[in-house]
GUKEZA-384905 format. One record per residue (C-alpha): residue number from 1; x, y, z. Coordinates in steps of 0.05 Angstrom, whole numbers, plus 5000, padded with zeros to 4 digits. Each point is the difference from the previous one (the first is absolute). Layout:
<rs>
+-----+------+------+------+
|   n |    x |    y |    z |
+-----+------+------+------+
| NUM |    X |    Y |    Z |
...
+-----+------+------+------+
</rs>
This chain:
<rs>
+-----+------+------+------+
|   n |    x |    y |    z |
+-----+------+------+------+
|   1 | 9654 | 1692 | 6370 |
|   2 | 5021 | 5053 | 4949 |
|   3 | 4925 | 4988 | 4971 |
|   4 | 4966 | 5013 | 5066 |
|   5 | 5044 | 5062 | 5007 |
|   6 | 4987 | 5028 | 4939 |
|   7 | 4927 | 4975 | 5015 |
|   8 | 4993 | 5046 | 5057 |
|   9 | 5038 | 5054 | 4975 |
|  10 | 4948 | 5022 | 4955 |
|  11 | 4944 | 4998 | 5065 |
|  12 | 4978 | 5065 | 5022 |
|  13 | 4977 | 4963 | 5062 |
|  14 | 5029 | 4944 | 5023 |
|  15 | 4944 | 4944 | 4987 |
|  16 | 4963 | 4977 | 5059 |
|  17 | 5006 | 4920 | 5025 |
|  18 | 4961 | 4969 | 5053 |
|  19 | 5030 | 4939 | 5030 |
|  20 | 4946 | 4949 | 5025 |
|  21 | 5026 | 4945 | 5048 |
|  22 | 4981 | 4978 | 5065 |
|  23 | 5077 | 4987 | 5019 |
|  24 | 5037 | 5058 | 5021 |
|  25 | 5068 | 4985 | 4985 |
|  26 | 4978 | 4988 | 4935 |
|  27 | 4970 | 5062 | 4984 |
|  28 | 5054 | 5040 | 5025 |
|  29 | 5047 | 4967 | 4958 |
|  30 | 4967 | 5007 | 4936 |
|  31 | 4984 | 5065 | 5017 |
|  32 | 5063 | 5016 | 5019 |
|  33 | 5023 | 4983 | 4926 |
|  34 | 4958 | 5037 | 4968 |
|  35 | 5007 | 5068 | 5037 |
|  36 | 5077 | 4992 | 4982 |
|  37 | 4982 | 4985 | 4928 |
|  38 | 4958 | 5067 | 5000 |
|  39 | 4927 | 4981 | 5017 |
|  40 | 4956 | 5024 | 5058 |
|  41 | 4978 | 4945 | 5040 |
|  42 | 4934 | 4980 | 5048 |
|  43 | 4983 | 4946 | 5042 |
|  44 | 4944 | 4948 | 5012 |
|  45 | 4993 | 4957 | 5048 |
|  46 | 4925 | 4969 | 4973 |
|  47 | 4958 | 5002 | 4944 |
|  48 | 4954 | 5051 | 5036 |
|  49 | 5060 | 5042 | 5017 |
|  50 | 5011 | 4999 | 4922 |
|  51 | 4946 | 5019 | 4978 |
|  52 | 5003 | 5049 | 5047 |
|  53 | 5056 | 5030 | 4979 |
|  54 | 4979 | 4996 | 4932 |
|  55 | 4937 | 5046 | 5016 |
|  56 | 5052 | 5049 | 5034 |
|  57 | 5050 | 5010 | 4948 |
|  58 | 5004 | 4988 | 4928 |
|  59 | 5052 | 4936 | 4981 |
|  60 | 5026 | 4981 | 4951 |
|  61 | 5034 | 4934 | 5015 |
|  62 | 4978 | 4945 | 5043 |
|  63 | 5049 | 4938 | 5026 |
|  64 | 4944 | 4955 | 5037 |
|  65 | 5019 | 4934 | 5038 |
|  66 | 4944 | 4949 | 4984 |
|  67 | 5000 | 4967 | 5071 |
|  68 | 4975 | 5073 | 5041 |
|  69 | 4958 | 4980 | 5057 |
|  70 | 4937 | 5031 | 4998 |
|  71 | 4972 | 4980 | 4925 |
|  72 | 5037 | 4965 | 4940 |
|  73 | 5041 | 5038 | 4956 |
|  74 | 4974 | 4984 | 4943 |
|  75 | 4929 | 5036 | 5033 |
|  76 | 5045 | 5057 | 5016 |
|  77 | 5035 | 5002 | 4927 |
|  78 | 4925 | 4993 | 4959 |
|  79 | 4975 | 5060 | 5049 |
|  80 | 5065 | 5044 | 4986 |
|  81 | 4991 | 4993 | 4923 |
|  82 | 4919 | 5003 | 5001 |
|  83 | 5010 | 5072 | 5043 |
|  84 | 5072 | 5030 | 4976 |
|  85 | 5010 | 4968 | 4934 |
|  86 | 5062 | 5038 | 4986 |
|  87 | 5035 | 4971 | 5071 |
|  88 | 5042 | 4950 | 4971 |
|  89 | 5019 | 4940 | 5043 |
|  90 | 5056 | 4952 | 5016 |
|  91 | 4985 | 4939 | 5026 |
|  92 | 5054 | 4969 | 5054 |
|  93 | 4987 | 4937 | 5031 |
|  94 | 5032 | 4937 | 5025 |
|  95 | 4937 | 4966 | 4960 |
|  96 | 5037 | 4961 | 4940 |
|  97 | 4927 | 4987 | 4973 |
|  98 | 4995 | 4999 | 4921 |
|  99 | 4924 | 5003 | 5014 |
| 100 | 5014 | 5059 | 5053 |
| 101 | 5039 | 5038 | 4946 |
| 102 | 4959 | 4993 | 4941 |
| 103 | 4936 | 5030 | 5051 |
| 104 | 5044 | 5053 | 5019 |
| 105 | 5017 | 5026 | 4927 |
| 106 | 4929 | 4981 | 4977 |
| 107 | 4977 | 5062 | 5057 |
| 108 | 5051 | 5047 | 4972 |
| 109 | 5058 | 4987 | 5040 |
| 110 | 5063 | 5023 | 4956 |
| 111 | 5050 | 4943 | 5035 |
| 112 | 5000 | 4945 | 5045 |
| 113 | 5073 | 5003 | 5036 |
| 114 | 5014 | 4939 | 5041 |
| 115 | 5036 | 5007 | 5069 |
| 116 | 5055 | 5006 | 5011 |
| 117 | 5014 | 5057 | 4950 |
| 118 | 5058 | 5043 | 4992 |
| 119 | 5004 | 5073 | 5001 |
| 120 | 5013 | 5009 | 4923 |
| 121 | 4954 | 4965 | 4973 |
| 122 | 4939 | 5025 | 5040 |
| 123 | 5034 | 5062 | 4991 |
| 124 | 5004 | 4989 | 4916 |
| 125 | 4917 | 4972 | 5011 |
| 126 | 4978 | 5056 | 5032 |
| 127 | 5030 | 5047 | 4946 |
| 128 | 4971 | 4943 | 4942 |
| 129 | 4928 | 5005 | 5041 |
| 130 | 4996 | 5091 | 4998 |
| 131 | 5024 | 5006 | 4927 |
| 132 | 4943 | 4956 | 4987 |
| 133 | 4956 | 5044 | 5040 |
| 134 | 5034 | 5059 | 4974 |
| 135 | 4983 | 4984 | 4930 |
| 136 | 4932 | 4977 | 5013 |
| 137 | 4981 | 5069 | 5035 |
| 138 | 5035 | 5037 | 4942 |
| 139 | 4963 | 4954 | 4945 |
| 140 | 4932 | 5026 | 5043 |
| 141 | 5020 | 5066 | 5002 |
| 142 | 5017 | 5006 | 4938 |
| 143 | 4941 | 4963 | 4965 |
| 144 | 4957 | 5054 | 5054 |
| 145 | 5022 | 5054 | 4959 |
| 146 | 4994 | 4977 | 4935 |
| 147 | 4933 | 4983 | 5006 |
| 148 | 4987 | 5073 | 5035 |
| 149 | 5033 | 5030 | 4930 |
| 150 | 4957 | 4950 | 4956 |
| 151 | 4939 | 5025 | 5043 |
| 152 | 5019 | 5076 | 4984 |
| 153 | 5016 | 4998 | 4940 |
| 154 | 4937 | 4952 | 4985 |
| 155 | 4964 | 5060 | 5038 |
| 156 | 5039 | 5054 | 4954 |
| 157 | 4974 | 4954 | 4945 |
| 158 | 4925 | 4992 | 5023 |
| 159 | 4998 | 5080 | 5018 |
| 160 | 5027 | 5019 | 4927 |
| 161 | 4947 | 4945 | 4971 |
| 162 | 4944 | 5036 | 5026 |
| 163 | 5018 | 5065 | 4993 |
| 164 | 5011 | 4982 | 4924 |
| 165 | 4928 | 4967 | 5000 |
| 166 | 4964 | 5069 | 5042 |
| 167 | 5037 | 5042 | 4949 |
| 168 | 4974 | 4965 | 4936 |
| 169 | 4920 | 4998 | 5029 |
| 170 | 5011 | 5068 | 5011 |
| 171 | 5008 | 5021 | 4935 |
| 172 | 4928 | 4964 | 5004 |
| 173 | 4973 | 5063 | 5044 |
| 174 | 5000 | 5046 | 4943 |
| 175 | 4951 | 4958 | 4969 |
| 176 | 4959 | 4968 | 5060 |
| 177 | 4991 | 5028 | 5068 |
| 178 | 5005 | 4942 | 5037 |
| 179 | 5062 | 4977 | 4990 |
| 180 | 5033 | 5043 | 5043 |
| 181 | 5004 | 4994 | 5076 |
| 182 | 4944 | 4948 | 4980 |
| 183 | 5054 | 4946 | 4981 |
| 184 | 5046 | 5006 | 5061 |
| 185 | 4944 | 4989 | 5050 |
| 186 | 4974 | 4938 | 4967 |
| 187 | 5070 | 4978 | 5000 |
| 188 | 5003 | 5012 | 5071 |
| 189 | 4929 | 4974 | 5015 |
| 190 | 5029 | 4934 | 4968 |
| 191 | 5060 | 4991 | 5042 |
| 192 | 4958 | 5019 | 5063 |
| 193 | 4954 | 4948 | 4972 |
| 194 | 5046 | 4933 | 4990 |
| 195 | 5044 | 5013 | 5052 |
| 196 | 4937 | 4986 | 5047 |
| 197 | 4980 | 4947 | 4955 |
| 198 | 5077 | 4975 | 5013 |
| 199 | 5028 | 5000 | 4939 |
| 200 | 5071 | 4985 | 4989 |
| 201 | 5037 | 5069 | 5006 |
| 202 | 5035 | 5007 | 4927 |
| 203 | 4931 | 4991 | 4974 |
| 204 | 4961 | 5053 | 5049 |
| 205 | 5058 | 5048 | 4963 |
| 206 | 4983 | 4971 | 4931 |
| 207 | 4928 | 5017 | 5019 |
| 208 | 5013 | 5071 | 5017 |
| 209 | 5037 | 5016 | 4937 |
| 210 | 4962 | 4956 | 4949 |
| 211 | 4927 | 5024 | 5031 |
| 212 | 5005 | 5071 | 4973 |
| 213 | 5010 | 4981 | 4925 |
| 214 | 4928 | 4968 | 5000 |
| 215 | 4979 | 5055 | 4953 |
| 216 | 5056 | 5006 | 4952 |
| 217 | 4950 | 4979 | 4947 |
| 218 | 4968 | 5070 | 5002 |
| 219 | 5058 | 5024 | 4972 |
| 220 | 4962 | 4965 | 4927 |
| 221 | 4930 | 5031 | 5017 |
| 222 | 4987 | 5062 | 4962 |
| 223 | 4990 | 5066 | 5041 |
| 224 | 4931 | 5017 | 4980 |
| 225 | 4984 | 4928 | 5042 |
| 226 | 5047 | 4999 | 5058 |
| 227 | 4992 | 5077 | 5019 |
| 228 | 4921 | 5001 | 4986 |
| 229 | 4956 | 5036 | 5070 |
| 230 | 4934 | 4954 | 4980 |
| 231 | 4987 | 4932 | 4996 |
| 232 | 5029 | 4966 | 4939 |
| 233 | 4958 | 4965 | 4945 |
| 234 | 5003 | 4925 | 4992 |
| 235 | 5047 | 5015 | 4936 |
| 236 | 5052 | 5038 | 5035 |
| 237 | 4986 | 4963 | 5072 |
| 238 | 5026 | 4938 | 4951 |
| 239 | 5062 | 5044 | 4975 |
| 240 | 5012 | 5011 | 5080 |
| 241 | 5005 | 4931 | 5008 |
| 242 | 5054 | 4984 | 4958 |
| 243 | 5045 | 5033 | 5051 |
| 244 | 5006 | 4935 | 5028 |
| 245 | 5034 | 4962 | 4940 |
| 246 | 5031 | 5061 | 4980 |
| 247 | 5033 | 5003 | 5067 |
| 248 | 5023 | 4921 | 4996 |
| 249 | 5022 | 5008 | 4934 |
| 250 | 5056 | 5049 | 5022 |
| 251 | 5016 | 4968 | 5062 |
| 252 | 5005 | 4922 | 4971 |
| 253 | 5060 | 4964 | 4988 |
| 254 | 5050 | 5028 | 5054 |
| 255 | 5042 | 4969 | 5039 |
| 256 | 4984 | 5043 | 5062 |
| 257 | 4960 | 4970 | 5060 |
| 258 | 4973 | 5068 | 5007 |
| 259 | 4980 | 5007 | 4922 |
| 260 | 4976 | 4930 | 4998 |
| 261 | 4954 | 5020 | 5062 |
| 262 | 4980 | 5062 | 4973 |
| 263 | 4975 | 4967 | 4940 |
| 264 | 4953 | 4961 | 5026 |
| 265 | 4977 | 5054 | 5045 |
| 266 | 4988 | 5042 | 4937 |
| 267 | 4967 | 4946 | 4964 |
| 268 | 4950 | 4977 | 5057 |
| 269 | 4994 | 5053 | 5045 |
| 270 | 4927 | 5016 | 4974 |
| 271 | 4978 | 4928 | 5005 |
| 272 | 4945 | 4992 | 5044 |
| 273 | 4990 | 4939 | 5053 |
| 274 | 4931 | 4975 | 4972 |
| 275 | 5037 | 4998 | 4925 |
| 276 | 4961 | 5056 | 4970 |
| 277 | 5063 | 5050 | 4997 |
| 278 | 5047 | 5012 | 4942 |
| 279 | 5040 | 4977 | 4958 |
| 280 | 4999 | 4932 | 5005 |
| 281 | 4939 | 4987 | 5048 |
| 282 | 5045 | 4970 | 5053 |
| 283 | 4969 | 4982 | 5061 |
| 284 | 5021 | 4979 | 5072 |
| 285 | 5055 | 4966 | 5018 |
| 286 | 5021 | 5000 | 4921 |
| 287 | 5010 | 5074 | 5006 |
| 288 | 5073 | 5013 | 5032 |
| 289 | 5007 | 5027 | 5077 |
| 290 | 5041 | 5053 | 4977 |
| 291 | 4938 | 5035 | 4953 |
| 292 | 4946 | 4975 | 5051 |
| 293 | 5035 | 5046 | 5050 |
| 294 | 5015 | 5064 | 4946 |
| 295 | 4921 | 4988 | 4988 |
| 296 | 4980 | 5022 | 5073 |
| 297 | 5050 | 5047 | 5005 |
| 298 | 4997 | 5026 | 4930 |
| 299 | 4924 | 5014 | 5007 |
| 300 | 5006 | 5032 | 5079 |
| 301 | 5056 | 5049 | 4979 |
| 302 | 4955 | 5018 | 4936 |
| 303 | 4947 | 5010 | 5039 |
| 304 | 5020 | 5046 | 5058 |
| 305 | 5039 | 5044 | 4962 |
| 306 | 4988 | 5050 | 4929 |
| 307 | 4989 | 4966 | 4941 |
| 308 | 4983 | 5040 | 4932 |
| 309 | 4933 | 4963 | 5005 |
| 310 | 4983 | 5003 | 5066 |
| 311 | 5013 | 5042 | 5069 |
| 312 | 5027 | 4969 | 5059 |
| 313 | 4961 | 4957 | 5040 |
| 314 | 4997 | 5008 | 5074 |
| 315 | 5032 | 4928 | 5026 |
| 316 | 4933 | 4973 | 5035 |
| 317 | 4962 | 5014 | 4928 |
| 318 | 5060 | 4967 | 4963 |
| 319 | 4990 | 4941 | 5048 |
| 320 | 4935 | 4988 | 4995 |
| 321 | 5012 | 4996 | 4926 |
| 322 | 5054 | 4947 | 5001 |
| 323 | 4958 | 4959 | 5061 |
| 324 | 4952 | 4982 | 4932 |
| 325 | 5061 | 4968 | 4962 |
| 326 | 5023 | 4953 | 5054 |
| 327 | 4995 | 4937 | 4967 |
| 328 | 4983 | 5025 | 4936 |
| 329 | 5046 | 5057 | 4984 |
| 330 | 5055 | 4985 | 5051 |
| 331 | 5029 | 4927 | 5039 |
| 332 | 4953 | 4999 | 5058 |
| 333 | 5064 | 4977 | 5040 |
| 334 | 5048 | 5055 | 4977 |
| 335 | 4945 | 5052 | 5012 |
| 336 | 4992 | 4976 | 5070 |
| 337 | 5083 | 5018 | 5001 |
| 338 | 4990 | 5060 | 4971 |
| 339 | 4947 | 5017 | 5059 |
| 340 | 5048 | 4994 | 5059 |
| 341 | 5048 | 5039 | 4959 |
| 342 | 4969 | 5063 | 5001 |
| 343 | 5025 | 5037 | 5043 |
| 344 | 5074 | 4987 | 4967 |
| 345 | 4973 | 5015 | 4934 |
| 346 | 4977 | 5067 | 5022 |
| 347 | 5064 | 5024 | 5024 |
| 348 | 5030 | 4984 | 4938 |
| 349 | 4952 | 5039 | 4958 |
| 350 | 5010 | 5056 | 5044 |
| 351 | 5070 | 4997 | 5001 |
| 352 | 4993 | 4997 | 4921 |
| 353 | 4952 | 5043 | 4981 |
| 354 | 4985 | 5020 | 4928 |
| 355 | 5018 | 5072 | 4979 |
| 356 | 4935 | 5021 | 4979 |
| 357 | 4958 | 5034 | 5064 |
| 358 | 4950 | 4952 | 5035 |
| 359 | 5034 | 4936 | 4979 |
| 360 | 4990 | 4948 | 5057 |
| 361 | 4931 | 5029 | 5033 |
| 362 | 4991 | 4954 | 5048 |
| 363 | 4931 | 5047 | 5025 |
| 364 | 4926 | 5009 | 4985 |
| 365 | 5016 | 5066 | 4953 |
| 366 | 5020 | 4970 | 4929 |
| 367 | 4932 | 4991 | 4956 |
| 368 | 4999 | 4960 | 4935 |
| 369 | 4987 | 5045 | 4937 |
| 370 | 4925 | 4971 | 4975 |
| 371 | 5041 | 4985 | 4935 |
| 372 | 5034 | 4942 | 5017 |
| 373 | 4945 | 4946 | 5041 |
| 374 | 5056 | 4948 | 4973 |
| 375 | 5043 | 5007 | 5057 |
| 376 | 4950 | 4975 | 5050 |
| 377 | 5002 | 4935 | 4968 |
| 378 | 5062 | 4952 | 5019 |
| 379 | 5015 | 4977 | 4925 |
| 380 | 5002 | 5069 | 4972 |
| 381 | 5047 | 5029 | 5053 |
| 382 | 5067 | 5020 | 4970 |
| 383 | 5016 | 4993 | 4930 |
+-----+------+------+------+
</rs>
């Protein structure tokens, strides 16, 4: 008994047992043994009673006679373990049923005690039967908050990712003016945008890091190009393209989800539906989901806020021009997503609006400078 003592010893709270038998004697006796060997003890005269008890109180033992009047025990014992896994149970019976016992343990049961038993060994069980328990809850517990400290340091991880990423397109800003606030919204606009489309989670983050690096190819395109007011010439409109490769180029080859992803955003994200977009002349379902999506939101965010070759667009006018790419600019089903989002992607351009006055207009007052027509058309908006 020195085991059970030193068992016990170490409780806080003496663990709980409920005694289920429909013969009284014999639940006072066993229950009389175990309050002397240290336990607190409950008793049951039914199955319902049980369970009622079990509702009432947490417990963490269970000594169940098979033969209780109103339903079998072995209903009883699948119940218990289906509702309060962590209830461990002792089987006592009078049953000496090899095809009894083998249900019983099959259903969780920790032991199946035949009657007549003595005090010590149902004593030395029911210590066997809460270690198990003890250790099972601990293992839980313990594999609970390790996964918690994987998930905050993964978090710690993932937050010192992106900030590396937003810090290296900044240095972008000082030579293009979109890649400021720009970048973080269509990162946003992305997750917004596959979490309705019900992408798995870790790649809805991926998404919302990789989606602002879709122009780190500008970084190759020479000033007088990138930061020219007017429409560009064919020559240097070809030049602008190369952002696209330029961008893959420096993104291929990694390891990273998020890299990997924002590679072949970079690459495709000016591919068009109908195949007539750059570089490769992709078109539908050949073009990845993750550029289809930057390509709406790219070309909405360009449009409804300041561009060096363009005003901002009041959001009906900005509409109206991406209603003439559906199907041939933009997936006719993603656009039809990015419809009933809206309203979401408004608040997040307001709640990240550029620095420059006027950004996000959003009103009939912005006016497009007669030097750049280009904007109006779908395939010429954004560079």
């Amino acid at each position: 008994m020195a085991g059970v003592e030193s068992y016990l010893s170490r409780k806080k709270v003496a663990p709980r047992v409920l005694i289920v038998d429909d013969e009284s004697d014999a639940r006072t006796t066993v229950c009389r043994w175990l309050t002397r060997a240290g336990f607190q003890c409950g008793e049951a005269a039914s199955g319902r009673e049980a369970i009622a008890r079990l509702h009432d109180q947490e417990t963490h033992l269970l000594t169940l006679d098979i033969s209780v009047p109103d339903r079998s025990g072995l209903e009883i014992l699948s119940q218990i373990k289906q509702r309060w896994p962590d209830t461990e149970v002792l089987v006592l019976t009078a049953l000496e049923e090899t095809a009894t016992a083998v249900e019983a343990m099959t259903l969780g049961a920790y032991g199946y005690l035949l009657k007549p038993i003595g005090s010590s060994e149902l004593i030395f069980q029911a210590k066997k039967a809460l270690e198990r328990r003890d250790l099972i809850v601990e293992r839980r517990h313990y594999t609970a908050t390790l996964e918690a400290k994987v998930r905050q340091q993964m978090q710690a991880i993932r937050l010192a990712h992106e900030e590396t990423i937003l810090r290296l397109l900044s240095a972008s800003r000082y030579r293009d003016e979109e890649t400021g606030t720009h970048v973080r919204r269509t990162g946003l606009y992305c997750e917004l945008f596959t979490e309705v489309l019900g992408w798995p989670s870790d790649q809805v983050q991926n998404i919302r890091l990789a989606a602002p690096m879709h122009d780190l190819g500008k970084i190759g395109i020479p000033d007088a190009i990138l930061q020219k007011p007017g429409k560009l010439t064919p020559q240097e409109f070809a030049v602008m393209k190369t952002h696209t490769v330029i961008g893959a180029q420096m993104l291929e080859g990694s390891e990273s989800e998020i890299l990997q992803m924002a590679h072949e955003i970079a690459m495709s994200h000016h591919e068009r539906w109908d195949g007539t977009g750059y570089p490769r002349g992709l078109a539908g379902l050949a073009i990845p989901e993750s550029a289809r999506i930057l390509a709406i939101v790219d070309v909405f965010d360009a449009l409804t806020h300041h561009r060096v070759y363009h005003e901002a667009l009041p959001e009906n006018q900005a509409m109206e021009i991406m209603e003439q790419g559906r199907g041939k600019h933009f997936d006719p089903f993603l656009f039809s997503v990015f419809l009933s989002l809206l309203p979401e992607i408004r608040r997040i351009a307001h709640q990240n609006p550029d620095d420059l006055a006027g950004s996000y207009v959003g009103s009939a007052k912005a006016v497009i400078p007669p030097t750049t027509p280009e904007v109006l058309l779908p395939i010429s908006v954004g560079r």
